[in-house]
C-alpha positions as CSV (number, residue, x, y, z in Angstrom):
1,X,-48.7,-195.1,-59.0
2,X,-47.7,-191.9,-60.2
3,X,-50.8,-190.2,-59.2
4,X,-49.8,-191.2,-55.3
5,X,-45.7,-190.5,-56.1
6,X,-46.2,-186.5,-57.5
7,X,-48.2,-185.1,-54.6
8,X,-46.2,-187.1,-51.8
9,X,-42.6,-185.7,-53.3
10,X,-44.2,-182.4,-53.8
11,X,-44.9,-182.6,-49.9
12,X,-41.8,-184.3,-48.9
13,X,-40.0,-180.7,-51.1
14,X,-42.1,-178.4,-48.6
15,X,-41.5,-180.1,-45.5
16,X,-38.1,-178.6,-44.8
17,X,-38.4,-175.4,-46.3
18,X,-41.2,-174.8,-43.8
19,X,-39.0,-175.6,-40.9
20,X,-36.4,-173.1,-42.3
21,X,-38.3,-170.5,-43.1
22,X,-39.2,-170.5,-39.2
23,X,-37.9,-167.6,-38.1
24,X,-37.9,-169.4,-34.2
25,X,-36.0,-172.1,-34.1
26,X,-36.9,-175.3,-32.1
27,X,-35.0,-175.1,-28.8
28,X,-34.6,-171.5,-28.8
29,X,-35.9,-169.3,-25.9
30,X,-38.4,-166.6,-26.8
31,X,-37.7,-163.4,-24.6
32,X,-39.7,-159.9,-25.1
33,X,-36.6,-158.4,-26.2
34,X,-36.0,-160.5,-29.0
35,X,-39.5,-160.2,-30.0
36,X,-38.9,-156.3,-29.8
37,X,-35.2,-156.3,-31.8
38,X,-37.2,-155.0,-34.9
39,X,-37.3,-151.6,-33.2
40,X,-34.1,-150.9,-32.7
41,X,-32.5,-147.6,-34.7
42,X,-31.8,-148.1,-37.9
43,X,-29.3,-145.7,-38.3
44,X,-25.6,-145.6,-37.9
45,X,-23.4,-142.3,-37.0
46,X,-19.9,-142.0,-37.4
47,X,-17.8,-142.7,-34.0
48,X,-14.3,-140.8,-33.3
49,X,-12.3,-143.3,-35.9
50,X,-14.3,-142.3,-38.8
51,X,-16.4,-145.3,-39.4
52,X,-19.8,-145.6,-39.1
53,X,-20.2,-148.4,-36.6
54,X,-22.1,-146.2,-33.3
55,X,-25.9,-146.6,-32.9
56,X,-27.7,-143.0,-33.3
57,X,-31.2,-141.5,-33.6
58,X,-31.5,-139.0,-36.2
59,X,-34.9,-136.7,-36.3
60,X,-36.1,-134.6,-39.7
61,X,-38.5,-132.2,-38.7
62,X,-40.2,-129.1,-39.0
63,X,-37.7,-127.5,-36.9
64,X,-34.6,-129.3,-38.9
65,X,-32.5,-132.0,-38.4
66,X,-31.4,-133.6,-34.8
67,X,-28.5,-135.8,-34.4
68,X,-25.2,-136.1,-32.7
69,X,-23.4,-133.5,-34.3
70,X,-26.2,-130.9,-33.3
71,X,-29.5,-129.9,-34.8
72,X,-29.4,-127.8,-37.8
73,X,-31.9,-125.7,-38.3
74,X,-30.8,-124.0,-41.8
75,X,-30.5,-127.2,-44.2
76,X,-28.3,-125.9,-46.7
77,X,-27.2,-129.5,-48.9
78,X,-28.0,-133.0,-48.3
79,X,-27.1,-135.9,-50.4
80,X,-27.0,-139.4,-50.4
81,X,-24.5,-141.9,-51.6
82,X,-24.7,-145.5,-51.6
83,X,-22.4,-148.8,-50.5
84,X,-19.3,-150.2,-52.0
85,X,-20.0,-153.4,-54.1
86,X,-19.2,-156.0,-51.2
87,X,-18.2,-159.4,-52.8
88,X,-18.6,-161.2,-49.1
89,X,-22.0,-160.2,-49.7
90,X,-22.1,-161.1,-53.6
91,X,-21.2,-164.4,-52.4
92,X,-23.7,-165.2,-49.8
93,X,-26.5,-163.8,-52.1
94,X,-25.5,-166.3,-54.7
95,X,-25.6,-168.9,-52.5
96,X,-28.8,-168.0,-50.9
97,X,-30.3,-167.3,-54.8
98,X,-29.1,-170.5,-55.9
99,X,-30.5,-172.1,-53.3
100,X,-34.0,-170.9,-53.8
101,X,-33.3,-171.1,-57.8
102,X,-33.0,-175.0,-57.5
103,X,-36.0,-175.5,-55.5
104,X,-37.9,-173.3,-58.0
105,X,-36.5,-175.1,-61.0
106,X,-36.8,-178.8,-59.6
107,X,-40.2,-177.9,-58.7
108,X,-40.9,-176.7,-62.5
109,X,-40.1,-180.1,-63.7
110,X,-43.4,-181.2,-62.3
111,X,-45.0,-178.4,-64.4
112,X,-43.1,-178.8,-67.9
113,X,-42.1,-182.0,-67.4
114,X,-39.3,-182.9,-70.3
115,X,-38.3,-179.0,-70.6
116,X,-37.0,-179.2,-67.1
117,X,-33.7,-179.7,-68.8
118,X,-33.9,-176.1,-70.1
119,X,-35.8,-174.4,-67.8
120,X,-34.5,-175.9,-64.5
121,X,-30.6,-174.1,-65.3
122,X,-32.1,-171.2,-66.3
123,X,-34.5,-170.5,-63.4
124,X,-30.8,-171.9,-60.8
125,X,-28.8,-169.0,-62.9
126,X,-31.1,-166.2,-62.6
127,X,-31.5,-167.1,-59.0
128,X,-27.7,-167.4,-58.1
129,X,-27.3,-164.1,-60.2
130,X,-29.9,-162.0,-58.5
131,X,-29.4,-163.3,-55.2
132,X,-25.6,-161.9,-56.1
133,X,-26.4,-158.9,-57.4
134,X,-28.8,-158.1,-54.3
135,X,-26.4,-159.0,-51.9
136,X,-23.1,-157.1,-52.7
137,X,-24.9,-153.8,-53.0
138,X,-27.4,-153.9,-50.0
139,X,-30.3,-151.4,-49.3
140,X,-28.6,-149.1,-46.9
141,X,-27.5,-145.5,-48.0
142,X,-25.0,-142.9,-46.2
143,X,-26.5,-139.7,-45.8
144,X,-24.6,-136.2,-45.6
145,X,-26.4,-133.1,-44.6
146,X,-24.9,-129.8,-44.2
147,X,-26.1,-127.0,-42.8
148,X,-26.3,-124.3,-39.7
149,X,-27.5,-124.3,-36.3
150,X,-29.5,-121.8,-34.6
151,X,-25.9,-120.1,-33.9
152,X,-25.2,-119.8,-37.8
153,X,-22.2,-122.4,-37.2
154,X,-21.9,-124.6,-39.8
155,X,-22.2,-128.8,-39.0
156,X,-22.4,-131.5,-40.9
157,X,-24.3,-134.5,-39.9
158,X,-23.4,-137.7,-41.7
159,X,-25.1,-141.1,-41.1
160,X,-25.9,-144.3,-42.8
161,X,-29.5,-145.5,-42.8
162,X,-29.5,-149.7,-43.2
163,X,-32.7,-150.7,-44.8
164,X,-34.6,-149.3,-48.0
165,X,-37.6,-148.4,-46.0
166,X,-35.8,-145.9,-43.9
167,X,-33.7,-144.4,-46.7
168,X,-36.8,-143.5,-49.0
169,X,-38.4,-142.1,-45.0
170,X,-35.6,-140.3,-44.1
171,X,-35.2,-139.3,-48.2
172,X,-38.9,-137.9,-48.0
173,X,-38.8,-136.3,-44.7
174,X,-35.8,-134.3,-46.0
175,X,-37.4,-133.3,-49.2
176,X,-40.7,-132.1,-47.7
177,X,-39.1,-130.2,-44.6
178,X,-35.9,-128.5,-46.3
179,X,-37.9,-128.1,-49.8
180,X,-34.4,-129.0,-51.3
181,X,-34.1,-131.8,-53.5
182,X,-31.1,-134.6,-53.2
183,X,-28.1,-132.0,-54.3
184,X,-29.7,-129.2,-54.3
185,X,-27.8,-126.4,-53.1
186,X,-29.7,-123.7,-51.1
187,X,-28.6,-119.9,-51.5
């Protein structure tokens, strides 16, 4: 009996996370557009009330930096500063962590059998803490670069790049086409 009972409940644990982890639900329509929202900017600028909330593309190139505020040619300073601790986030991280952690430490009772009862709380904590943890900071960064345009007038461009993957591009493109590290102030 228990050779039939083990494999069927570990099937009947995959079953829904399957369906969840669909990223098309049933009954929704597939369009081209919502196929292609991945492409979308990934930047944010700041709008006429101080917060960053307007949609911008920013270019680092050879010839400087392009963006709303103009295109500097003469990089003088950039830095980058990261997000307030958000506890909204915090929250739905631990619930998402904890989440995972139980389905990870129920399914670990199948593998250590009676040391479920110290592994199981152990493997639903360190979920629900890193799942915190990961969502009250985020990945995105705010950007500020200062420098001059072709002019010699001084601007200062500041946006805020969402994901990790385009703060370490936008942090390497700097790096390479200024030849000024984060901070570094050019003379």
């Amino acid at each position: 009996m228990k050779k039939i009972f083990v494999p069927l409940m570990a099937a009947a644990m995959l079953v829904p996370s399957m369906t969840l982890a669909s990223s098309i639900r049933p009954g929704s329509r597939v369009t081209h557009d919502s196929l292609n929202s991945g492409r979308r900017s990934k930047s944010l600028c700041l709008n006429e009330k101080e917060k960053f909330v307007e949609r911008c593309e920013v270019t680092i190139d050879e010839t400087g930096v392009k963006g709303p505020a103009g295109h500097i040619t003469n990089v003088v300073q950039w830095t980058k500063d990261q997000k307030e601790f958000s506890y909204g986030g915090a929250a739905a991280g631990a619930i998402a962590g904890g989440g995972v952690g139980m389905a990870a430490g129920l399914g670990s009772c199948m593998i250590v059998g009676p040391l479920c009862l110290f592994t199981a709380p152990a493997i639903m904590t360190g979920g629900m803490t890193g799942g915190a943890g990961l969502g009250g900071t985020g990945t995105g960064k705010y950007f500020t670069i200062v420098g001059d345009d072709a002019e010699g007038n001084r601007l200062i461009q500041e946006v805020y790049f969402r994901t990790g993957k385009a703060v370490r591009k936008a942090s390497r493109d700097l790096l390479t086409t200024t030849g000024l590290a984060e901070g570094e102030v050019r003379k």
